[in-house]
C-alpha positions in Angstrom: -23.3 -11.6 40.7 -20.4 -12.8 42.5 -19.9 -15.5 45.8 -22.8 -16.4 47.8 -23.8 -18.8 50.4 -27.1 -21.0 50.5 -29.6 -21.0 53.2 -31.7 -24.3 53.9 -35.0 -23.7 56.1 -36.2 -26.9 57.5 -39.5 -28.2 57.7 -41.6 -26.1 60.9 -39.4 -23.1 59.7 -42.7 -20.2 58.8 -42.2 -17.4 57.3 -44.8 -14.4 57.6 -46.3 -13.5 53.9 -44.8 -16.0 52.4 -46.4 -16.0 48.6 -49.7 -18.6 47.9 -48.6 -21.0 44.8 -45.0 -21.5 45.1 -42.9 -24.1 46.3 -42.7 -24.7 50.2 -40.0 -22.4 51.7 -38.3 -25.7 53.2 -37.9 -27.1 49.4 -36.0 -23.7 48.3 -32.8 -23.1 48.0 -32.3 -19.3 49.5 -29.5 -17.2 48.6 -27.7 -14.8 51.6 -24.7 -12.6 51.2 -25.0 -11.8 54.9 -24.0 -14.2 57.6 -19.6 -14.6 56.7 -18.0 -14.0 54.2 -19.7 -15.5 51.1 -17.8 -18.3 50.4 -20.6 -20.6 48.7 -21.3 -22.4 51.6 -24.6 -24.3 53.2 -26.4 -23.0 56.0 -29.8 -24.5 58.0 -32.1 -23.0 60.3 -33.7 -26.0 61.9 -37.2 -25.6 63.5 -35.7 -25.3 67.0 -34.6 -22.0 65.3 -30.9 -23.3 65.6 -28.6 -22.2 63.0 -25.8 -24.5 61.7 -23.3 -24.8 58.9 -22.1 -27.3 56.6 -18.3 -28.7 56.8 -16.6 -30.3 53.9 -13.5 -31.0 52.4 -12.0 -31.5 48.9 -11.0 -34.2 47.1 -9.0 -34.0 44.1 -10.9 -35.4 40.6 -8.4 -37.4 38.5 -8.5 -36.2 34.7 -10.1 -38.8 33.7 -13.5 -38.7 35.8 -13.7 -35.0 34.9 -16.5 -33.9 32.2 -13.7 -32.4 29.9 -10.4 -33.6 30.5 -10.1 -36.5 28.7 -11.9 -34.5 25.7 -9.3 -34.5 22.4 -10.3 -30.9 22.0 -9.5 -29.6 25.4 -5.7 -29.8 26.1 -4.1 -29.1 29.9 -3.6 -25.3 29.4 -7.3 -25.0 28.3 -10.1 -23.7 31.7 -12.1 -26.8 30.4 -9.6 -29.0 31.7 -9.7 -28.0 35.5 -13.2 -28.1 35.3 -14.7 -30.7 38.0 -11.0 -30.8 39.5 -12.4 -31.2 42.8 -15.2 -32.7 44.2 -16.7 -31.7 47.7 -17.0 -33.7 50.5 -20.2 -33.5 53.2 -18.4 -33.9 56.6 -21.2 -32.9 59.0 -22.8 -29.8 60.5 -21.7 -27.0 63.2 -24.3 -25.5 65.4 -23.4 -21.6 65.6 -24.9 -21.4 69.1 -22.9 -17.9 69.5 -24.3 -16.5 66.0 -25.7 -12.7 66.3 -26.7 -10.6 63.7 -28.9 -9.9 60.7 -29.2 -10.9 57.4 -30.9 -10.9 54.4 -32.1 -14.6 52.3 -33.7 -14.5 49.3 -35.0 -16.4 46.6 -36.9 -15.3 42.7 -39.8 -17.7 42.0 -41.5 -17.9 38.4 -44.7 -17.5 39.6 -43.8 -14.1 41.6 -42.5 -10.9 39.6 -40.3 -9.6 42.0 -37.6 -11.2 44.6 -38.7 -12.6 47.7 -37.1 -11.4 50.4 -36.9 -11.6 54.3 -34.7 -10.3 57.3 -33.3 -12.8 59.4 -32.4 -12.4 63.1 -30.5 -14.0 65.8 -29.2 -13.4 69.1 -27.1 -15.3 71.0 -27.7 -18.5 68.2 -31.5 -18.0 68.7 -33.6 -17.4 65.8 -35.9 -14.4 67.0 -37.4 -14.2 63.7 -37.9 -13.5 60.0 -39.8 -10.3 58.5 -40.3 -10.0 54.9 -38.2 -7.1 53.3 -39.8 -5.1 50.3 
């Protein structure tokens, strides 16, 4: 399993074989272990086939607005009590206009038995394109 970081394809974004009778690819969340290190962050290739990635902060949850902290069960030295300890905070996007490289993004729908896959390719923070990987 392990860290990985989300890929968001905007609306204009096509990709070549993409399967009949699933969701759009701009409505999936795709998975990539490929551009950094993973480090579950958000990623978008815009339709200008511009790549970008999310900033954010964290903000620390008092115990009692998280989910089990204030539970009589859980006590401090319990895992459940840290849970929801920080919240994330959306502070814009970075274009990666000098991003180079290859990657993989993927995503498993119901409706198709096996992963679906594509390589990913920019140069110089272009996209050049996406094939679909076996």
């Amino acid at each position: 399993m392990g860290l990985f970081d989300t890929v968001e394809l905007f609306e204009g974004v096509h990709l070549p074989d993409y399967p009949d009778g699933v969701a759009p690819a701009s409505d999936v969340a795709w998975q990539t272990k490929g551009i950094d290190r993973p480090a579950m962050e958000t990623f978008r290739i815009m339709a200008d086939g511009h790549l970008y990635k999310e900033e954010v902060h964290y903000e620390r949850v008092p115990p009692e607005d998280r989910p089990y902290a204030s539970r009589e069960d859980v006590d401090e030295d319990d895992l459940l009590y840290g849970a929801g300890s920080r919240k994330r905070i959306h502070d814009g996007w970075t274009h990666r206009d000098s991003y180079q490289g290859r990657f993989r993004i993927t995503h498993s729908f119901d409706a198709v038995e096996s992963l679906v896959s594509y390589q990913v390719t920019f140069t110089h923070g272009q996209l050049e394109g996406f094939e679909r990987a076996g």
